[in-house]
C-alpha positions in Angstrom: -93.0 26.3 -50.9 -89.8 26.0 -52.3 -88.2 28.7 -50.3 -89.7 27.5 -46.8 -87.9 23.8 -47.6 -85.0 25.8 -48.5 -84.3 27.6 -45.7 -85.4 24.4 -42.9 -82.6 23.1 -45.0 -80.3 25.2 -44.1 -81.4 25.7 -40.7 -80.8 21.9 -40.1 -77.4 21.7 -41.5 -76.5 25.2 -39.6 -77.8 23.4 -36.5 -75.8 20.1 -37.5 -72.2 22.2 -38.0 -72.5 23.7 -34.9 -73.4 20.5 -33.3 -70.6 18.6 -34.9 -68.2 21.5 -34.1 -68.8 21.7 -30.9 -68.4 18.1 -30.8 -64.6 18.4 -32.3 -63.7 20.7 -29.7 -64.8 18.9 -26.9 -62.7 15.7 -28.3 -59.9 17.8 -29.1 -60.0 19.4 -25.7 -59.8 16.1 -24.3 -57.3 15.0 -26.3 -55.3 18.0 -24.9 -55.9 17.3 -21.6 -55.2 13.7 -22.1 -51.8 14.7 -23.4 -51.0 17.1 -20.9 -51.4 14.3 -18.4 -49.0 11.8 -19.9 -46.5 14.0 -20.2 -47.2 15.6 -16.4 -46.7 11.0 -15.7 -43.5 11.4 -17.9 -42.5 14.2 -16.0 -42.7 12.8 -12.4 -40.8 9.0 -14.4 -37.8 8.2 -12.0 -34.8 6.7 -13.9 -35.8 3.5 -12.3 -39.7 3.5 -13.5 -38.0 4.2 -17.0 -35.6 0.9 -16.5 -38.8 -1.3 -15.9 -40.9 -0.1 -18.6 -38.2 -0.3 -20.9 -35.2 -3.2 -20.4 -31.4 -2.3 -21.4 -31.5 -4.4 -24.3 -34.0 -2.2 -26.0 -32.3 1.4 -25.6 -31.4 3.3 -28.9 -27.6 3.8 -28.7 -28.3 7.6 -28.3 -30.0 7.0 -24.7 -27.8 7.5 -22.0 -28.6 7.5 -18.0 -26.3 9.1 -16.0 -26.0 10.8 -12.2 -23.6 13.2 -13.2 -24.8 17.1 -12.9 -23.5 20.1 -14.8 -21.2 22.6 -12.8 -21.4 25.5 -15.3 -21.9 27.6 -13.0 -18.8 26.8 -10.6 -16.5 26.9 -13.8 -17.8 30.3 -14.4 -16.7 31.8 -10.8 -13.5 29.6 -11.0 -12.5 31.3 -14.2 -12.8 34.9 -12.2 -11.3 33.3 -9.2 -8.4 31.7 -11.2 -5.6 34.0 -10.6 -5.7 34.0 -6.5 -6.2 30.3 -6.7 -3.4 29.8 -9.0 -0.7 31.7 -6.6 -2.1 29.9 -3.4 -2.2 26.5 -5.3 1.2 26.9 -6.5 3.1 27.4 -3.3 0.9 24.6 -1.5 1.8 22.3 -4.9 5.6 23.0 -4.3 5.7 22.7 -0.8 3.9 19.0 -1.0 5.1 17.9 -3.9 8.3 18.2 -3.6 9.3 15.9 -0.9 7.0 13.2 -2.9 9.1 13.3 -6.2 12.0 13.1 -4.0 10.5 9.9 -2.2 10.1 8.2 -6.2 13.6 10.2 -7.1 15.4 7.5 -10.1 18.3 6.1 -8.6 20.7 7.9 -11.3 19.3 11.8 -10.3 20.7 12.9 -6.7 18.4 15.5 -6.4 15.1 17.0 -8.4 13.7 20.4 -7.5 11.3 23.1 -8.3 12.9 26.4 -9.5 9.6 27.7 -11.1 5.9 26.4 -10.5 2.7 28.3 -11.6 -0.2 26.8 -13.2 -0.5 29.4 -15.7 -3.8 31.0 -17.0 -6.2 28.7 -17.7 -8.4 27.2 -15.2 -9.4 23.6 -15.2 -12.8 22.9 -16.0 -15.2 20.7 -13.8 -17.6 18.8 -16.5 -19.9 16.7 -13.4 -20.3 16.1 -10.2 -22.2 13.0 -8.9 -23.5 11.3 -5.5 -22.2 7.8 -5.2 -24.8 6.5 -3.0 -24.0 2.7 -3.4 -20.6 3.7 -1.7 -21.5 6.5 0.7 -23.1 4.4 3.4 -25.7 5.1 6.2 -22.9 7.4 8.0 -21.2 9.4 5.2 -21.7 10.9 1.8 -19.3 10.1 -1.6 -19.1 13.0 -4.1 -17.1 12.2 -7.6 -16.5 15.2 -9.5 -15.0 15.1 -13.5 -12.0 17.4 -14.3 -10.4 18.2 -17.5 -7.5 20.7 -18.0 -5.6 21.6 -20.8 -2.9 24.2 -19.1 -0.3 26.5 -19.5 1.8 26.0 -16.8 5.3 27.2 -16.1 6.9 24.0 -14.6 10.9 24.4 -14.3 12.7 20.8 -13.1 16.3 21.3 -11.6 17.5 18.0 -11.5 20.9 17.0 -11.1 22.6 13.8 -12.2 24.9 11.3 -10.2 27.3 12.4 -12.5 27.1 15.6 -11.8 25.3 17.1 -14.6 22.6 19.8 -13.7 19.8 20.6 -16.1 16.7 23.4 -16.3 13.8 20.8 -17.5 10.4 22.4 -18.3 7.2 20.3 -18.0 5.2 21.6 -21.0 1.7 20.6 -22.7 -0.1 19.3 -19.9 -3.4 17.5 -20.7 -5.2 15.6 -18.3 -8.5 13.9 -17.4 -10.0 12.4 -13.8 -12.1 11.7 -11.8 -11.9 13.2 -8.1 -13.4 11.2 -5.1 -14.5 13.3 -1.8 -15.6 11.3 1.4 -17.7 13.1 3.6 -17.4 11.0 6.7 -18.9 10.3 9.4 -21.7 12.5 9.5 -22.8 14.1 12.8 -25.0 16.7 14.0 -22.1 19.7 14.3 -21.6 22.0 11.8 -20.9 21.8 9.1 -22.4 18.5 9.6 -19.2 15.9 9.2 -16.4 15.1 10.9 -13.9 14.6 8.6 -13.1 15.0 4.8 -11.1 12.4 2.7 -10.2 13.1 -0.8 -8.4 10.9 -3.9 -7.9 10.6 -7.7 -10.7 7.9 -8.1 -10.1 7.5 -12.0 -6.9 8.8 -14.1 -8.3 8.5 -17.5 -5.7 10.6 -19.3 -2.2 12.6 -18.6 0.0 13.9 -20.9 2.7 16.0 -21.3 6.2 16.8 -22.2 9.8 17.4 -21.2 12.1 20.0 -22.7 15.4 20.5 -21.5 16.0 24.8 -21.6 18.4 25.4 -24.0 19.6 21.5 -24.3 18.5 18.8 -25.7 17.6 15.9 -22.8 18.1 12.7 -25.3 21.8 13.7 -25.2 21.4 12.2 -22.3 20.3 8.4 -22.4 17.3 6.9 -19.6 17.0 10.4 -18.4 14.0 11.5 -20.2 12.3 8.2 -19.3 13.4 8.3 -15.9 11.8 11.8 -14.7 8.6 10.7 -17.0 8.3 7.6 -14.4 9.0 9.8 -11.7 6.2 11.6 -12.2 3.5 9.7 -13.1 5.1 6.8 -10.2 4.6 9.8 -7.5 0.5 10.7 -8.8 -0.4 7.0 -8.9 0.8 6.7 -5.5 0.2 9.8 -3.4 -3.6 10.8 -4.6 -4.3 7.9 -7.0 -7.4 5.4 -5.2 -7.1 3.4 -2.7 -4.7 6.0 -1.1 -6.8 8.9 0.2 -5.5 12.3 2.3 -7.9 12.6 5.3 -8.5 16.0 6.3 -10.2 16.4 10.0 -12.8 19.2 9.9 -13.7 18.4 13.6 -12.0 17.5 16.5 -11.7 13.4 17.0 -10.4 9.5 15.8 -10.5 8.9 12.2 -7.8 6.2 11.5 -10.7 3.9 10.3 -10.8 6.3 7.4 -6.9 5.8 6.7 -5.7 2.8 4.1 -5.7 -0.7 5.5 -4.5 -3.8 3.8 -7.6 -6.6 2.8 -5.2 -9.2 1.3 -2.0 -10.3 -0.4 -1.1 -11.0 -3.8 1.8 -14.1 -4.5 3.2 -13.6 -7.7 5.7 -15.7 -9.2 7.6 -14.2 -12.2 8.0 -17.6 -14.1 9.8 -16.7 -17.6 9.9 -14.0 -20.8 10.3 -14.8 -24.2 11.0 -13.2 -27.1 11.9 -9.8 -25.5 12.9 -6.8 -28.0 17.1 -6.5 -28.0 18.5 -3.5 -26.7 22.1 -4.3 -26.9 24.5 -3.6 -30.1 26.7 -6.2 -29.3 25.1 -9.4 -27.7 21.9 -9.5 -26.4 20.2 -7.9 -23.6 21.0 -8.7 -19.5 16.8 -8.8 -18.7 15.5 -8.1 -15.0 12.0 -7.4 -13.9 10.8 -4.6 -11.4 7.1 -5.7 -9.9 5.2 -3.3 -8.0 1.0 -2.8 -6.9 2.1 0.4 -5.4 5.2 2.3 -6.6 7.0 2.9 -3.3 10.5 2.1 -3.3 10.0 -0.5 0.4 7.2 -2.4 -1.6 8.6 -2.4 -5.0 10.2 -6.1 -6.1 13.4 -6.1 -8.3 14.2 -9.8 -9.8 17.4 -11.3 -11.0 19.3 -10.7 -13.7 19.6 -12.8 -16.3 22.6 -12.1 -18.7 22.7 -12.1 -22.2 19.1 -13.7 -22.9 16.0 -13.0 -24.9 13.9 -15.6 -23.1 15.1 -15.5 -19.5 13.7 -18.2 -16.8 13.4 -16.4 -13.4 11.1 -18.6 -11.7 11.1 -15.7 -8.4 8.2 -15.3 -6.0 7.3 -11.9 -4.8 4.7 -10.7 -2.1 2.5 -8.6 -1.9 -0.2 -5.9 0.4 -3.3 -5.2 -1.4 -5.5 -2.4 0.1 -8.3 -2.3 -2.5 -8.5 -5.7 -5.0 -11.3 -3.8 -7.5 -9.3 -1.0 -8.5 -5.6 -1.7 -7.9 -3.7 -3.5 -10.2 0.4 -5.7 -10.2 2.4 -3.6 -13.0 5.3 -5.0 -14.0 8.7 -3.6 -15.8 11.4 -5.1 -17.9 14.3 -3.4 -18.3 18.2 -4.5 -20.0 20.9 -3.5 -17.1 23.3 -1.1 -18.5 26.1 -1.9 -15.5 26.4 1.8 -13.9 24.6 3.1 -16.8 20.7 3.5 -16.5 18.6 0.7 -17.3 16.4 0.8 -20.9 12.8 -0.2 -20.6 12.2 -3.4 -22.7 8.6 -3.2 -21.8 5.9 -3.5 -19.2 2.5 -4.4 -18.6 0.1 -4.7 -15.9 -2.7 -6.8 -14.5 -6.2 -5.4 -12.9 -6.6 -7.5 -9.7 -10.1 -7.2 -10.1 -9.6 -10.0 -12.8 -8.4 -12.4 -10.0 -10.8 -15.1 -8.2 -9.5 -15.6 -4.3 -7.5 -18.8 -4.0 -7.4 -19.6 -7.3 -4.5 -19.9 -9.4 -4.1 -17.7 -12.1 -1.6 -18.4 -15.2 -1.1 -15.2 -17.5 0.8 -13.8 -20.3 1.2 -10.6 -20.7 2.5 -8.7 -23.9 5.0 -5.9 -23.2 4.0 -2.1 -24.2 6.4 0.8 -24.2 4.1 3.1 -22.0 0.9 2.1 -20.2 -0.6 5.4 -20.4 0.2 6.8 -24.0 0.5 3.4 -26.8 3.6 5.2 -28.7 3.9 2.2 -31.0 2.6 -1.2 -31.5 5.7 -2.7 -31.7 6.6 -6.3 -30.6 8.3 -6.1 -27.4 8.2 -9.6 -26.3 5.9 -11.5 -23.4 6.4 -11.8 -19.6 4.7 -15.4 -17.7 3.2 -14.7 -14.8 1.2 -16.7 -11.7 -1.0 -14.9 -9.7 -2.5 -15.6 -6.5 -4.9 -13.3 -4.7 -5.9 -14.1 -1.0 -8.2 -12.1 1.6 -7.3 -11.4 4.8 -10.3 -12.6 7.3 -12.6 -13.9 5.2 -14.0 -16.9 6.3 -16.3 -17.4 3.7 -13.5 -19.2 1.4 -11.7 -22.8 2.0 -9.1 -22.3 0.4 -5.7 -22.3 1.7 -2.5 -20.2 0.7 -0.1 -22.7 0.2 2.9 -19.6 1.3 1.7 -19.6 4.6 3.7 -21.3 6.7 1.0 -23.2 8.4 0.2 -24.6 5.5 3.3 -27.1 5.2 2.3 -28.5 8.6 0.8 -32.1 9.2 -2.1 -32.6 11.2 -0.1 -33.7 14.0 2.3 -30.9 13.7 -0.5 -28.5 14.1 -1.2 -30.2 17.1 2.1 -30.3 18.7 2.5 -26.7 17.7 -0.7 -25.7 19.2 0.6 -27.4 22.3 3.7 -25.8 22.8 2.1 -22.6 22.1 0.0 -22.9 25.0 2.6 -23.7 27.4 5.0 -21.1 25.9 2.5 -18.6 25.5 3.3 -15.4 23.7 7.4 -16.0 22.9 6.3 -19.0 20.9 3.7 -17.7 19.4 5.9 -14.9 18.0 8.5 -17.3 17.1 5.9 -19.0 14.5 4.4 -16.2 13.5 8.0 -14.8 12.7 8.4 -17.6 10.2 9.4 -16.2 6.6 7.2 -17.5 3.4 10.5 -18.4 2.1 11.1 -21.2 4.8 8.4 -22.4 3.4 8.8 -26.1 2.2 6.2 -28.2 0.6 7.8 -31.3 0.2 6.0 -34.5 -1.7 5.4 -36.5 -5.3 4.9 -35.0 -8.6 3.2 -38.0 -10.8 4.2 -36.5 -14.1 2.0 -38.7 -17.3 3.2 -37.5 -20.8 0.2 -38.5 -22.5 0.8 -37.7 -26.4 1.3 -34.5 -28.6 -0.3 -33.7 -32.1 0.6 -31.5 -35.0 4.7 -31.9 -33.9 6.2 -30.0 -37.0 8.3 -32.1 -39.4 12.1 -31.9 -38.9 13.2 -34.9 -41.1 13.6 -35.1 -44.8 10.5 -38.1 -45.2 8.2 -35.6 -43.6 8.1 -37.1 -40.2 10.2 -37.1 -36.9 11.1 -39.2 -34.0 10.0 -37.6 -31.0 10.9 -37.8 -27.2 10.3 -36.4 -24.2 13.0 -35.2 -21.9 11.4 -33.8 -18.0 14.0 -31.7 -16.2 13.6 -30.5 -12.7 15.6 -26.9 -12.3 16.6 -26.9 -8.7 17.0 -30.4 -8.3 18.7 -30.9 -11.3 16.4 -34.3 -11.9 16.3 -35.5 -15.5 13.8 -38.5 -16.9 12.6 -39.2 -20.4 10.2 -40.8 -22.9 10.9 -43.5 -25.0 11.3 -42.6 -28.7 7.9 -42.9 -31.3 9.4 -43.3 -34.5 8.1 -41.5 -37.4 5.6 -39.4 -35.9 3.9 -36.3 -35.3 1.2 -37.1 -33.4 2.7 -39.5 -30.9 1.5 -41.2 -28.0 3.3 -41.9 -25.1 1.0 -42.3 -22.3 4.6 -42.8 -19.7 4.3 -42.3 -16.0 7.2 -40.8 -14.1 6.7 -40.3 -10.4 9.7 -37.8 -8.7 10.2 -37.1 -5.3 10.0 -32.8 -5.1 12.5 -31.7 -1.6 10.9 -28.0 -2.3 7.5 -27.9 -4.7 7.2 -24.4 -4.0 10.1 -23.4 -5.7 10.7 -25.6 -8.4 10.2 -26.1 -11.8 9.0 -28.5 -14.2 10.9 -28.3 -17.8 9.3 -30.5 -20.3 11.5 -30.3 -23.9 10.6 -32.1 -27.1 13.5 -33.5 -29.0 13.8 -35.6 -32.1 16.2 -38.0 -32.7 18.2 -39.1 -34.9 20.7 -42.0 -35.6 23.6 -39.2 -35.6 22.4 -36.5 -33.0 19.0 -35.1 -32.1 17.5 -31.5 -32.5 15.2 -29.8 -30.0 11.9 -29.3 -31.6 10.1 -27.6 -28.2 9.5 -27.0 -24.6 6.8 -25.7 -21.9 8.0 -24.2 -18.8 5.7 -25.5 -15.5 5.6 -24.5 -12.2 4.2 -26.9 -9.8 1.6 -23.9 -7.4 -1.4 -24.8 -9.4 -0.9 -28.8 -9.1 0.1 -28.1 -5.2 -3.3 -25.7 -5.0 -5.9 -27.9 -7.0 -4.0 -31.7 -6.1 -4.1 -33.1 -9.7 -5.4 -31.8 -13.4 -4.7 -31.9 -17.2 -4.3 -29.7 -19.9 -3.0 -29.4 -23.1 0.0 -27.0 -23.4 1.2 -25.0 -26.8 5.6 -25.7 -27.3 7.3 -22.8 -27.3 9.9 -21.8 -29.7 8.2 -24.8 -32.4 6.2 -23.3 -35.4 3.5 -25.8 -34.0 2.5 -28.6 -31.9 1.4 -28.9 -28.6 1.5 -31.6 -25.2 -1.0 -33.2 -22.7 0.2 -33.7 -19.9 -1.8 -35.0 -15.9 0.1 -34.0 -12.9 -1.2 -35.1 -9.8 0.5 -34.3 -5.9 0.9 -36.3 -2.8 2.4 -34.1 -0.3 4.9 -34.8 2.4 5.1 -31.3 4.4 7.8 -30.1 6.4 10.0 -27.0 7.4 13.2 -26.0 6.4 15.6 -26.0 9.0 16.7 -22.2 10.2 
C-alpha cells in the first residue's frame, strides 16, 4: 500500500514539473519574442519619433543627434592618393593664390611671392559629411563636409619691403579646422545630374600657424610679422570664406543667380574709444580705426586720426554691402599711426550681424582683443563705441525707414514735387536723385534735451558732498547750455528742459559733462557721449546713462525730436 501511494506521488509531481516547465518555456519564449519585437520598433525609430517620445530637456548629456556620416573610408584612399594630389594641388594653390595675397598685399610690402609651396606628407583628414536639407531646396542639394589637418607643408614667402628689404619667410605648423559647403545646383535630368557646382568655407573653426624668417629673425623688423599674419587670414576670409562661393559650371548654361548678391546695408557710426592700451614711449598714441564686413581694400573704411589721445571722439559714419546678415559679421581695427612707419594694432573686435534686428538701432561696446582667432593674452586693450544699423534691401514686410536715405529728409510735399518733376523729366531726373550721396543727407529739426537728475555722483569736496551741474555741448555746432547748480549733493535733481535747434542731426553730437563747482573753480566729475540716430529713428525715449571717466554715478536723461527736413545744397 505504501509503495503504490508512493509512486502515484511521484508520478503526480513528475507530471506537475513537466507541466510547469513547459509552462516557463512558453513564457520565456514569449518573452523572447516580445523583446525581439521592441527592439525590431527601436530599430526602424527615426530621429524624429525619438524627439517626440522623449523632449530635449530630458536627454542625458552623453546623447547626441547628429547628420553627420563617417568618411573612413575616403580618408583611407586619400592617404594612398596623397602624393599625386599633393603636386597637382600645389601648382593650382600657387597659381590662385597668388594673385589673391597680392590683392590684400599690406601697404608697407611691394611685393609677396611664392618661391616654394608643397603641402608636404600628411593628408588632411575628412571627419563627416552631411546633407543640409533645410538649405538645399526643391532644385539643388547642400553637402557640408568636416576637415581637420595638421600638416607639414613647405611654404617659402618672398616678400619684399617698401624699403627695400627682401626676406625668405616660411609658413610653418599649420593646424586648421572647417567646415566645407558644396552646392549642387540646379538639378536636371543630364548627367551627372546638375548643372553647376558651387563650393565655400562655410565654418573656419580653427587656423594656426607660424612665421619664421630663414636664417633671420622677422621681429627685427617691427609690424611686419603682423602684417603678413593679416594678410593671410584677410585673403581666406574673403576669397572661400561664406557668403562668397566659387561656382564651377559642370554643364553648359546661366548661373549668375548662384553668384553673391547684396540683401542689405549696414550704417555704422564709429562714435568714440576709451581707455585704449598706449603704444607710444613718448606721448600717447595717434588712434585711427579700420572697419571692414569683407576685407577688400574698395570696401574697407579707414577713420580719422586722432592725435595724441587715449579716448578719441570720431563720431564718423561708414556704409556698408551685406550679402548674407546670419553669418557675416562688421570687424573693426584700432591701430596707433606710426607716420611712414607701420601702424601697431591697439586692438580689434568684431560684431555677428546676426545679433542685429532690421531698423532698429543698436548701441554697443566692444572690448578690444589682440587677435580674434588665437586669445594670446587677456590684457586690457581698451573699448571701441559703436551704432549699428542693419537694413534689408526689398523687404516690404518692415516700416521702418533708414534715416541715410536721402528720401528720408524729404517733406511730404517735397516727395510730391519730386515725384512730379520726375515724371516730366523722366530718366535724367531720376538719375540725378538717385545719384544723391548719404552724406548730403540733412536731417534738420529740435532736440528737447530734459536733464532729469543723477544718483550715486561720487564725492569730490572735503564735507562729503558736491555741487553739481550740468554743461550740454553740441560738437559741430559748437552750442553750449547748462544746468543750474544743486548744492551739496549727490543725488541731484534737475528736471531742466533745453530745446536746441540741430542744422544737421545726422551728424552731430550730444556731449553732456558733469562738473562741480566751487567758489574758486570747478572740477569735471563726468560725461556721456550721445549721438542723436536713435532719438531721430525712435522720435523720443529715456534712459539712464553710466559717466564715464567718474568712479561712479550715472544720468537720466528724455530726448525727444521734431524734425524740420531738408537737403544740403550741392
Amino acid at each position: 500500500m505504501g509503495f503504490i501511494s508512493g509512486m502515484i506521488i511521484g508520478l503526480l509531481i513528475g507530471i506537475g514539473l513537466i507541466i510547469a516547465f513547459a509552462r516557463y518555456g512558453n513564457i520565456r519564449s514569449k518573452r523572447r519574442s516580445d523583446l525581439a519585437k521592441t527592439i525590431a520598433a527601436f530599430a526602424r525609430m527615426t530621429v524624429e519619433d525619438s524627439r517626440k517620445l522623449l523632449p530635449p530637456k530630458f536627454y542625458p548629456s552623453w546623447v547626441v543627434f547628429t547628420r553627420r556620416q563617417k568618411l573612413t573610408w575616403f580618408n583611407s584612399q586619400l592617404e594612398k592618393i596623397w602624393p599625386y594630389v599633393n603636386e597637382a594641388a600645389s601648382d593650382l594653390i600657387r597659381s590662385n593664390v597668388e594673385p589673391i595675397l597680392e590683392q590684400y598685399k599690406p601697404i608697407i610690402l611691394s611685393s609677396l611671392t611664392f618661391s616654394k609651396l608643397t603641402l608636404g606628407t600628411v593628408a588632411p583628414q575628412f571627419t563627416g559629411i552631411s546633407i543640409v536639407e533645410e538649405d538645399s531646396g526643391s532644385n539643388g542639394v547642400t553637402m557640408e563636409l568636416e576637415m581637420q589637418w595638421d600638416g607639414n607643408p613647405n611654404i617659402v614667402l618672398d616678400i619684399k619691403t617698401r624699403v627695400g628689404v627682401v626676406l625668405p619667410v616660411q609658413v610653418k605648423n599649420i593646424g586648421f579646422t572647417g567646415v566645407f559647403r558644396l552646392i549642387f545646383k540646379p538639378l536636371v535630368d543630364e548627367f551627372p545630374g546638375f548643372g553647376a557646382v558651387s563650393f565655400s568655407l562655410r565654418e573656419k573653426r580653427d587656423l594656426d600657424f607660424t612665421l619664421k624668417v630663414i636664417g633671420g629673425d622677422l621681429s627685427s623688423l617691427p609690424g611686419v610679422s603682423d602684417a603678413i599674419e593679416e594678410t593671410i587670414r584677410d585673403a581666406i576670409e574673403d576669397s572661400i570664406t561664406w557668403p562668397v562661393r566659387k561656382v564651377i559650371p559642370i554643364l553648359p548654361g546661366d548661373y549668375s543667380n548662384l553668384e553673391l548678391k547684396p540683401v542689405g546695408t549696414l550704417d555704422v557710426k564709429l562714435v568714440q574709444a576709451k581707455d585704449l592700451a598706449n603704444k607710444d614711449l613718448i606721448g600717447k598714441s595717434d588712434p585711427f580705426a579700420v572697419l571692414f564686413v569683407r576685407p577688400l581694400r574698395d570696401r574697407t573704411k579707414t577713420s580719422k586720426t586722432i592725435n595724441n589721445q587715449l579716448n578719441p571722439v570720431w563720431n564718423e559714419h561708414f556704409e556698408f554691402t551685406i550679402e548674407d546678415s546670419s553669418t557675416q559679421h562688421l570687424t573693426i581695427r584700432i591701430f596707433d599711426d606710426e607716420g611712414i612707419q607701420a601702424a601697431q594694432l591697439i586692438g580689434c573686435a568684431q560684431v555677428p550681424l546676426k545679433d542685429l534686428e532690421p531698423g532698429k538701432v543698436k548701441v554697443v561696446w566692444l572690448k578690444l582683443v589682440k587677435d580674434l582667432e588665437v586669445h594670446r593674452d587677456n590684457k586690457y586693450r581698451g573699448e571701441v563705441h559703436l551704432e549699428l544699423l542693419y537694413c534689408p534691401i526689398g523687404d516690404d514686410k518692415n516700416s521702418f525707414k533708414n534715416p541715410f536715405d536721402p528720401d528720408f529728409s524729404l517733406t511730404t510735399f517735397e516727395k510730391t514735387l519730386k515725384s512730379g518733376t520726375e515724371a516730366e523729366a523722366g530718366k535724367l531726373s531720376r538719375s540725378s536723385s538717385s545719384s544723391r550721396k548719404k552724406s548730403n543727407v540733412i536731417v534738420r529739426g529740435v532736440l528737447s534735451v530734459t536733464v532729469i537728475s543723477a544718483e550715486d555722483l561720487p564725492v569730490v569736496d572735503l564735507m562729503g558732498k558736491a555741487d553739481p551741474y550740468v554743461v550740454l555741448n553740441l560738437k559741430k555746432s559748437e552750442k553750449k547750455l547748462k544746468t543750474r547748480v544743486v548744492n551739496e549733493s549727490l543725488n541731484p535733481v534737475w528736471n531742466q528742459t533745453f530745446d536746441i535747434v540741430v542744422e544737421d542731426g545726422l551728424h552731430e553730437m550730444l556731449i553732456l559733462e558733469v562738473w562741480d563747482h566751487d567758489t574758486f573753480g570747478k572740477e569735471k566729475i563726468g560725461r556721456v557721449i550721445l549721438t542723436l540716430t536713435k532719438v531721430i529713428l525712435e522720435g523720443e525715449y529715456q534712459e539712464t546713462y553710466p559717466l564715464e571717466g567718474a568712479k561712479s554715478g550715472k544720468i537720466d536723461l528724455y530726448l525727444k525730436w521734431t524734425p524740420q527736413h531738408k537737403f544740403r545744397d550741392p
